[in-house]
C-alpha positions in Angstrom: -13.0 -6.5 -40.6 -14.7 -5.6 -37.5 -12.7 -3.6 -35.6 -15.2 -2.2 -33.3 -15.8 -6.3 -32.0 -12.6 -6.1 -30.3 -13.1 -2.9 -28.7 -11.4 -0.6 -31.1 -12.7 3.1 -31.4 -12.0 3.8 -35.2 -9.3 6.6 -34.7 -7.4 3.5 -32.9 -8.0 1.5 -35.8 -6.6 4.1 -38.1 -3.9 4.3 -36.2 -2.6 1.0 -35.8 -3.3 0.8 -39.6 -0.8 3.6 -40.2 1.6 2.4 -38.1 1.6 -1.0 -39.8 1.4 0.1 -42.8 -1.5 -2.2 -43.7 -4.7 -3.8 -42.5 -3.8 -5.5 -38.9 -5.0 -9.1 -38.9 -7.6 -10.4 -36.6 -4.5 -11.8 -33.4 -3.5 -8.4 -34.0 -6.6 -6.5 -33.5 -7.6 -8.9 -30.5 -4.1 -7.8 -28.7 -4.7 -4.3 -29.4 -7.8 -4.5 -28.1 -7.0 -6.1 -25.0 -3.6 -3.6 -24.7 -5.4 -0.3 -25.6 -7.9 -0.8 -23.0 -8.3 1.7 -20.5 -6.8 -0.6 -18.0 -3.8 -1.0 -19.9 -3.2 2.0 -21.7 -4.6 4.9 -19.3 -5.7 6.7 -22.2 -8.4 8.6 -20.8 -5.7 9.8 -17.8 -2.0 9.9 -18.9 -2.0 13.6 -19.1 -3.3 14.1 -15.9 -1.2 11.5 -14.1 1.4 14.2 -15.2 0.4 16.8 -13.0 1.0 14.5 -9.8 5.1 15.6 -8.7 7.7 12.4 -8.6 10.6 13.3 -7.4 12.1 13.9 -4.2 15.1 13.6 -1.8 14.2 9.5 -1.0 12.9 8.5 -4.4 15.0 5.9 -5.9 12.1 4.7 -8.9 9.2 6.5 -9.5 6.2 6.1 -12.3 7.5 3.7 -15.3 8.2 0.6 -13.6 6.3 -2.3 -11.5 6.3 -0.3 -8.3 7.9 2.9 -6.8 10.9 2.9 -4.2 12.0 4.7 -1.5 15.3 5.0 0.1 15.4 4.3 3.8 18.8 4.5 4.2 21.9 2.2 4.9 21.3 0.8 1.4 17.9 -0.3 1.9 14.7 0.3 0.0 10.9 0.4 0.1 8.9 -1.2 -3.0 5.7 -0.5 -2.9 2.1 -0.6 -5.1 -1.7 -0.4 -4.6 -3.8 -2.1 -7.8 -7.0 -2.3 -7.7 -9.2 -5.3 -8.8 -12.7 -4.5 -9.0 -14.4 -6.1 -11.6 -13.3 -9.1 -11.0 -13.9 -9.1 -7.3 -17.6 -8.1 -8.5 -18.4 -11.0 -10.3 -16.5 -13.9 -8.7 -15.4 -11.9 -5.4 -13.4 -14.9 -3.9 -11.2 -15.3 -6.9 -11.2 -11.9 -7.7 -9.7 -10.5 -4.0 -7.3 -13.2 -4.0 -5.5 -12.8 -7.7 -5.8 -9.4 -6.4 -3.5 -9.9 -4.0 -1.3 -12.0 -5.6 -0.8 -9.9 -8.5 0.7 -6.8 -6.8 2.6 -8.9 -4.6 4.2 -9.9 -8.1 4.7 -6.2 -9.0 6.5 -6.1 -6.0 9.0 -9.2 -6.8 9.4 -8.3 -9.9 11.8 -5.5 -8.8 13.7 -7.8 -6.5 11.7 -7.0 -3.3 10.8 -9.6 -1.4 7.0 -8.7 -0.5 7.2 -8.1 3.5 3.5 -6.8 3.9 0.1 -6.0 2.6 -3.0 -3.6 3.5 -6.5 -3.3 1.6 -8.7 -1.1 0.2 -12.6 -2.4 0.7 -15.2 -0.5 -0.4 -19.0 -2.1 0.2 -22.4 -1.5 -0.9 -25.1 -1.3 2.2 -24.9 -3.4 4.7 -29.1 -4.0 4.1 -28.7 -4.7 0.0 -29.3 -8.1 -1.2 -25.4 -9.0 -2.4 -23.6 -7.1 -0.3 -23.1 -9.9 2.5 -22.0 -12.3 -0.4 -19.8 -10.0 -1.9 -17.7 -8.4 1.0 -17.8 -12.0 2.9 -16.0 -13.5 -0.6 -13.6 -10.5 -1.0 -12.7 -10.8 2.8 -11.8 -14.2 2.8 -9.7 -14.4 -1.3 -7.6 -11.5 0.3 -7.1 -13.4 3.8 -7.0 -16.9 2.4 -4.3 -15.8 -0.3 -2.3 -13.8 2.0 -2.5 -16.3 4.6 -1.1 -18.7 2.4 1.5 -16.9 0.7 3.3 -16.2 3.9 3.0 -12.4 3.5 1.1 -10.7 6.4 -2.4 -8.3 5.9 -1.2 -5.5 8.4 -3.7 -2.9 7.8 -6.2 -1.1 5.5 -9.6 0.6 5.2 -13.5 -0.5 4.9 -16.2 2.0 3.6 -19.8 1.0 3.5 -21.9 3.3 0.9 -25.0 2.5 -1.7 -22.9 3.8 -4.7 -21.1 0.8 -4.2 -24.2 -1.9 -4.5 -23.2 -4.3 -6.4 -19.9 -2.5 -7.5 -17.1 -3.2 -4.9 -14.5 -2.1 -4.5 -10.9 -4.0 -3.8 -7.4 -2.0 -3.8 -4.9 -4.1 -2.7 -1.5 -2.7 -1.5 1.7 -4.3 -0.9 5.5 -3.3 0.0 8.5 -5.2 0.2 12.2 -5.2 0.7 15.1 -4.9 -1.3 19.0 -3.6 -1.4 19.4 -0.8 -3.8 22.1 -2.4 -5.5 20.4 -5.6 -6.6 16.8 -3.5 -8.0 15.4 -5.6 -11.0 14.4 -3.3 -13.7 11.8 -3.8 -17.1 14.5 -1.4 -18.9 17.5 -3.0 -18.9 17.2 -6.1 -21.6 19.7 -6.2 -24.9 19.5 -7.9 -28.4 20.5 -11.3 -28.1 19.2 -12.7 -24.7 16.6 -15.3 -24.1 12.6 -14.6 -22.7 12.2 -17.3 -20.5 8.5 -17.8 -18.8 8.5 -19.3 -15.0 6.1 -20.4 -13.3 2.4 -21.9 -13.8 1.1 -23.1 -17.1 -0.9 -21.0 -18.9 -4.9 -21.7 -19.7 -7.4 -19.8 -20.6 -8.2 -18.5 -17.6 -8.4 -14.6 -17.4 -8.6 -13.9 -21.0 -8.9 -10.3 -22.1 -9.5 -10.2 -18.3 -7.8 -6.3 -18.7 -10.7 -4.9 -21.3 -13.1 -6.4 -19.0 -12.2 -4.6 -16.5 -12.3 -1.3 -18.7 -16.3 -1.2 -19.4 -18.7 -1.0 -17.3 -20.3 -4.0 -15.6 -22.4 -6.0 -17.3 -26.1 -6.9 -15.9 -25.7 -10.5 -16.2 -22.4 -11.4 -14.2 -22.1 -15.1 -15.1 -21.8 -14.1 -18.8 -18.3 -11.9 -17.1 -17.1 -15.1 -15.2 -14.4 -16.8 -18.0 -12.4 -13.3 -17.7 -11.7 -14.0 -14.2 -8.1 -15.4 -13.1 -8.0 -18.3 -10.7 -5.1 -18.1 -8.1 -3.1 -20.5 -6.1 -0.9 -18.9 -3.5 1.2 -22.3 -2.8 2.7 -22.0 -5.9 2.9 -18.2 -5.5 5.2 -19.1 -2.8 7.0 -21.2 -4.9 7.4 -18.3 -7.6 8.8 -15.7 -4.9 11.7 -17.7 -3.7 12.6 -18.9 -6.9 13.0 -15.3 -8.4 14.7 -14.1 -5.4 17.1 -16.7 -5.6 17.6 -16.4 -9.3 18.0 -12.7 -8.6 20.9 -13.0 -5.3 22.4 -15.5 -8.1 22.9 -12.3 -10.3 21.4 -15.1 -13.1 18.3 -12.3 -14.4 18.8 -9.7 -16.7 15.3 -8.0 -16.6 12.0 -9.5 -15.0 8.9 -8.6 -15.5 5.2 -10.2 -13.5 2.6 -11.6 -16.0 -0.3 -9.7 -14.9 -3.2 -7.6 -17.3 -2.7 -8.7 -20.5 -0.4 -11.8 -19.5 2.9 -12.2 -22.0 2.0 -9.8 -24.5 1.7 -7.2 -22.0 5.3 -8.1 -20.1 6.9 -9.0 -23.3 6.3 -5.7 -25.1 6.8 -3.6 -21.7 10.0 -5.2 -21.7 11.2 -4.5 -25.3 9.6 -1.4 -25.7 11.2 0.2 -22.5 15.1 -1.4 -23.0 14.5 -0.2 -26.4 15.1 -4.0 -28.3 12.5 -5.9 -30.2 11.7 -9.6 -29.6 10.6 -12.5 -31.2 7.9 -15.0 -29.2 7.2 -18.7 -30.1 4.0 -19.7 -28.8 4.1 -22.9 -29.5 7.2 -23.0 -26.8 4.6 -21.8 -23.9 3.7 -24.8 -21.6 -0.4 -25.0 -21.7 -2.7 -26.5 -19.4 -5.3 -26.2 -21.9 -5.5 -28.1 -25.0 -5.8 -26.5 -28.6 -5.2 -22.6 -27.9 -5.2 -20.1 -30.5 -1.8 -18.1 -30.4 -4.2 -14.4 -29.7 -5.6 -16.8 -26.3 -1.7 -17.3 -25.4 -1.1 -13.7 -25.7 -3.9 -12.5 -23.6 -4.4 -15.3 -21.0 -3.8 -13.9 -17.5 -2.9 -17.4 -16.1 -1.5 -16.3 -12.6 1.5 -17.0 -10.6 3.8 -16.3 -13.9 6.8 -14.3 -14.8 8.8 -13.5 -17.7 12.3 -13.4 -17.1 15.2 -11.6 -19.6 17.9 -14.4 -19.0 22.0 -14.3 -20.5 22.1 -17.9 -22.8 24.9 -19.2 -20.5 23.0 -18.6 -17.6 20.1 -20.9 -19.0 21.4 -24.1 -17.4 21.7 -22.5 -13.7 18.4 -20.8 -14.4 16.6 -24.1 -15.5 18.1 -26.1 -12.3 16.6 -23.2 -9.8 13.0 -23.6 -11.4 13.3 -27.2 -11.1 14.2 -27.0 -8.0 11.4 -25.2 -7.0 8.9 -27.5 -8.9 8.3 -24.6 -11.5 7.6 -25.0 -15.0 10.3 -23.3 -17.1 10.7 -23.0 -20.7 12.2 -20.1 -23.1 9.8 -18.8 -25.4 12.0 -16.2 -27.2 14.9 -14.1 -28.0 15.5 -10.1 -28.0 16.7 -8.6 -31.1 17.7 -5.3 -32.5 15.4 -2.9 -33.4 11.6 -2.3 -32.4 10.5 -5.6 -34.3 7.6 -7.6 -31.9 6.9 -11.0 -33.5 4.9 -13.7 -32.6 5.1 -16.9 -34.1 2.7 -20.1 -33.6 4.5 -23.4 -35.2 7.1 -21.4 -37.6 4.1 -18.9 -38.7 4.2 -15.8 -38.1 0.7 -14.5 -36.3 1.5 -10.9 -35.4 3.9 -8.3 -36.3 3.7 -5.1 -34.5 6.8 -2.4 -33.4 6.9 -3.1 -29.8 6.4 0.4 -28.7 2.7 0.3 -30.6 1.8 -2.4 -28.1 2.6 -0.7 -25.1 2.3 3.4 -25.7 1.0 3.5 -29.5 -2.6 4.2 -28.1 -4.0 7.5 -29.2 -5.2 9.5 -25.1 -8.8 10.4 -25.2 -9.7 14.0 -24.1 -13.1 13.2 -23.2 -15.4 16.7 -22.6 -15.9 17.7 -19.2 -18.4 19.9 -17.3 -18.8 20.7 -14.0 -21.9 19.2 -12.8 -24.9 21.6 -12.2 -26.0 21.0 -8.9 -22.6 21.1 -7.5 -22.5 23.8 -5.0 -25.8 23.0 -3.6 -24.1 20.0 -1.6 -22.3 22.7 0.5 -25.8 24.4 1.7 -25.6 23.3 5.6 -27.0 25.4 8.2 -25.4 23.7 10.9 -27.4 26.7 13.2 -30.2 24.9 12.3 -29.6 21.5 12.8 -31.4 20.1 16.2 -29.2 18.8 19.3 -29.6 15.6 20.1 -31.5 14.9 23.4 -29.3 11.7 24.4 -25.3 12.8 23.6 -24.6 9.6 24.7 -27.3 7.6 22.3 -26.5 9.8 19.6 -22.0 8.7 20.1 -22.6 5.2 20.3 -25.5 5.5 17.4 -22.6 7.1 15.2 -20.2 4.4 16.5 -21.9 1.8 15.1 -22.6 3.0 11.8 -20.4 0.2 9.5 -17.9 2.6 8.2 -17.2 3.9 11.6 -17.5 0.7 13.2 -15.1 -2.1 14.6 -13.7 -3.8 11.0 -12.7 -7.2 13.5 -14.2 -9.2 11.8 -12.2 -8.4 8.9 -9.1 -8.5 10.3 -9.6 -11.8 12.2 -9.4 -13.6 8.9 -5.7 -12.0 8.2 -2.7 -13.6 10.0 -1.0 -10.0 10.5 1.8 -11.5 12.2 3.2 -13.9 9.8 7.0 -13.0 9.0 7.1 -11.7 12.6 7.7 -8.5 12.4 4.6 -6.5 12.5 4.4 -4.0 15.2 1.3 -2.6 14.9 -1.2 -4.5 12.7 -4.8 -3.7 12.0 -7.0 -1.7 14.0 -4.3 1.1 14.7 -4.5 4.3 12.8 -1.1 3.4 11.3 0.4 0.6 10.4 4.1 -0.5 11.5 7.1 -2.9 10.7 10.3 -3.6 11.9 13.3 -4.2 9.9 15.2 -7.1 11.4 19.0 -5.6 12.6 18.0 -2.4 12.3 16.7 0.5 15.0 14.2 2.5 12.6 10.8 0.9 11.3 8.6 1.0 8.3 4.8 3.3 8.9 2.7 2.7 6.3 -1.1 3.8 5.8 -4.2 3.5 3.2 -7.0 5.5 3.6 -9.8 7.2 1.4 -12.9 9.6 1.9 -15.3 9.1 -1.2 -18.6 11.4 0.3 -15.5 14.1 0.1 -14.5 13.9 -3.0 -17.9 13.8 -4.2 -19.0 17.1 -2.5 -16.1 19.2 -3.0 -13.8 16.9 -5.5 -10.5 19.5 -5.5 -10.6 19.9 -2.0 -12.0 16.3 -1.1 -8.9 14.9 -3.3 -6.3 17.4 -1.4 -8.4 15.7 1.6 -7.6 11.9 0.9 -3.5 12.8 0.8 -3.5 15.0 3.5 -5.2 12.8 5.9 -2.4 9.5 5.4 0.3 12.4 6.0 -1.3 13.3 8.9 -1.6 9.7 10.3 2.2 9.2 9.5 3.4 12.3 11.1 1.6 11.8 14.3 2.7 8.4 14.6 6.0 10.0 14.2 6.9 9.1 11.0 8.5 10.6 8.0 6.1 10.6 4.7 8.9 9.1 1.5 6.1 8.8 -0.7 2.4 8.0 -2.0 1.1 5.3 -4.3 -2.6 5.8 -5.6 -5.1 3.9 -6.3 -7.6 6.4 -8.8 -10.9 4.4 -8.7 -13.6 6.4 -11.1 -17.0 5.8 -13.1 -17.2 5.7 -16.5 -15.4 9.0 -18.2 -17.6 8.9 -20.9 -19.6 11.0 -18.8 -18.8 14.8 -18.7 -19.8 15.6 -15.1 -17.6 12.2 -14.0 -14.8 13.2 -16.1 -14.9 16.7 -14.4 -14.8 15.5 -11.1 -12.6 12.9 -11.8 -10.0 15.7 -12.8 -10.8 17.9 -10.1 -9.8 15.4 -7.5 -6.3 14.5 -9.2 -5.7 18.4 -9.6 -6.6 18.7 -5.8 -4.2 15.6 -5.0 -1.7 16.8 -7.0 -1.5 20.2 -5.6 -1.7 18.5 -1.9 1.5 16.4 -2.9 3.1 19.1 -4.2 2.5 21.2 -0.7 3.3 18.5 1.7 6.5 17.8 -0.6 5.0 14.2 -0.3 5.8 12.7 -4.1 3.9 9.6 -6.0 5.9 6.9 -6.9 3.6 4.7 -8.1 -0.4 3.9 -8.8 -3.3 2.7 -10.7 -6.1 3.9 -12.3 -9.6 1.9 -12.2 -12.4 3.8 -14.6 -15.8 2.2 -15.4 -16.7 1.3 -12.0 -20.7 1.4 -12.0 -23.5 -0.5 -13.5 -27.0 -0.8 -14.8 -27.5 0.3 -10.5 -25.5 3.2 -11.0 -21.4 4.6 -10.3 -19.5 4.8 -7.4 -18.4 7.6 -5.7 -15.2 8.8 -6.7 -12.8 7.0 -4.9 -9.0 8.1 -5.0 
């Protein structure tokens, strides 16, 4: 068989074979194609994501689960995420912002936060190129029109406007919510014997393999990317949110987990491989909205507004009567068991067989060559002696003003309701963004921020750069930096000089976390963003 078809390097293949102890089948290659992507797997980055430093005084959860939290005291905590989703906001930029949105709003529920506010991350080709008015236009309005809708407000973010993005935008979408420390959902925490129950929308074919999509590089032809991109509808994201914050203040959940790259085999094995159980799926028990799926389409659809839940058997009954409630399709697809066993099963057959931990972390890491591009240094030959003074100050200010990066982002923002939950207290267009937290005195800062042409000139330096500057924003707004999320948005690795850099700027974050005692809690990593046009900058 193939292997390469399902985008398989061979020392993968090898792997997996050794593991099995046979020839994987063709449903099993297709999932461990879709699950060893680079988007699922970060196997071109895992080592480095170790250097960034994760603990501190207010850490409650760091790196391993949906989101990171921070204490704020009294009992209280602070769940939050930035995700990016590029690719898909490249070739269908509407659809692609908005499932966007509403998938790390779902990393934020799935820890028992309710999601309390969101900020983006928008980075746009020239303002002159041919698609760039179609494609930030579409991204702006699937990030207000979901967020709008959802009921969670857009309170802040940042816009960049560069060539290197032509074609290849940019969308990192942040969210934080609320939740009491004592009532954190967690992946980890499912035992043998207890049902998987999915909630939520059907699932179709929508978004298939959507997560190795976005782990190669655009393809010239972007209607031939267009079935791997997820369709969202925020009404019944709404629907989702209180229904799993209702299960979860009914103490009626075990473990919870959103349905997002990858869809059920992704949350399914997440969930057995970290509580250390194995689990058995019945595919034929998953409500569809398409007729005639093959079982490896069920396991790799990323159908939105979904979530697997890790439910007690005598809680079934209260769990079912919520769902319904809510108008929610609800059925149980499973059962944990002991041991690593992850089974899936299509009318009594079974169609894959893997140990759960292969899925998730079996993936070999790639330590792709890296060399320090050439011409490097030259970048950082500026006479500034030499440069001429301008004869009009005041023609040369507003001239800089009005360059699009620099200038008034209004017209973004007017498409958000920033005020929806009521308790924003400074929304977009301030430096920093604020919250208050209904009965009490303190409030919640929060700020995203980035400087590409940095990190491109200087990338240790220009990565130290892109942290210091949001602690800077929070301490003089008078705030107390808890923690970071980040959002690592690179070219292709393949490429020696790109790998370089891209190493050089997480060495140079790292070491400016580590400094400003400011620790990660959570993040993403985004790789393969360029085209037949060319890469991005890098963009942490």
């Amino acid at each position: 068989m193939d292997f390469r078809r399902y985008g398989i390097r061979e020392e993968e293949y090898l792997a997996a074979r050794e593991a099995l102890g046979r020839e994987p089948n063709e449903c099993e290659l297709r999932i461990l194609g879709v699950m060893w992507s680079e988007h699922c797997s970060y196997k071109s980055t895992k080592h480095l994501l170790k250097l960034f430093p994760n603990k501190g005084d207010k850490v409650v959860l760091g790196p391993g689960e949906n989101a990171g939290i921070v204490d704020l005291g009294d009992g209280l905590g602070a769940a939050f995420k930035v995700e990016s989703h590029n690719h898909p906001s490249a070739v269908a930029p509407y659809q692609g912002a908005a499932t966007g949105v509403g998938g790390i709003i779902r990393d934020i529920l799935a820890l028992g936060a309710r999601p309390v506010a969101s900020m983006d991350g928008l980075f746009f080709g020239a303002p002159g190129h041919g698609k760039t008015a179609m494609l930030s236009s579409g991204i702006v309005r699937g990030v207000g029109d979901y967020g709008n809708a959802v009921g969670v407000p857009t309170v802040g973010g940042k816009t960049v406007y560069d060539p290197s993005y032509n074609e290849n935008p940019l969308l990192n979408a942040f969210n934080l919510g609320l939740v009491r420390l004592d009532e954190i959902v967690s992946s980890q925490t499912a035992k043998p014997g207890q049902l998987v129950v999915l909630l939520g929308s059907k699932t179709g074919r929508d978004g298939i393999a959507g997560a190795a999509f976005a782990s190669v590089e655009l393809s010239d032809d972007a209607k031939a990317d267009r079935p791997s991109i997820q369709i969202g509808d925020p009404f019944a994201e709404k629907l989702l949110i209180e229904a799993c914050l209702e299960l979860q203040a009914k103490r009626l959940i075990v473990s919870m987990q959103d349905m997002g790259a990858a869809g059920i085999t992704s949350s399914s094995s997440e969930v057995a491989a970290k509580s250390g159980v194995g689990m058995v799926l019945a595919f034929d028990k998953v409500p569809l909205r398409a007729a005639d799926m093959e079982p490896w389409e069920i396991a790799l659809s990323e159908s939105q507004e979904r979530m697997l839940l890790i439910v007690e058997p005598r809680h079934l009954e209260e769990v079912m009567a919520v769902a319904e409630r809510w108008e929610l399709d609800c059925a149980v697809i499973g059962e944990t068991t002991e041991g690593d066993g992850y089974s899936i099963l299509f009318h009594g057959e079974e169609v894959a067989s893997f140990p759960a931990s292969l899925v998730g972390d079996g993936c070999p890491p790639i330590h792709w060559p890296a060399r320090k591009p050439d011409n490097l240094e030259k970048g950082w030959e500026l006479d500034v002696e030499t440069l001429p003074l301008p004869e009009d100050w005041n023609e040369t200010l507003l001239s800089l003003l009005s360059e699009p990066s620099l200038a008034s982002k209004e017209w973004i923002y007017d498409q958000y309701d920033s005020m929806v939950q009521t308790n924003t207290v400074r929304g977009p267009g301030h430096p920093v963004s604020v919250l208050r937290i209904k009965g009490r005195e303190t409030l919640v800062a929060m700020v995203l921020d980035a400087d590409p042409w940095k990190c491109a000139l200087d990338p240790f330096r220009g990565g130290a750069e892109a942290v210091a500057r949001t602690v800077r924003a929070l301490a003089v707004a008078g705030a107390e930096p808890l923690g970071l999320t980040d959002c690592l948005n690179f070219p292709s690795p393949e490429n020696p000089e790109q790998y370089w850099v891209m190493m050089e700027c997480i060495k140079g974050m790292a070491a400016c976390c580590e400094a400003l005692q400011c620790p990660v809690v959570s993040g993403n990593v985004s790789l393969y963003n360029e085209s037949a046009a060319g890469a991005i900058l890098p963009t942490p």
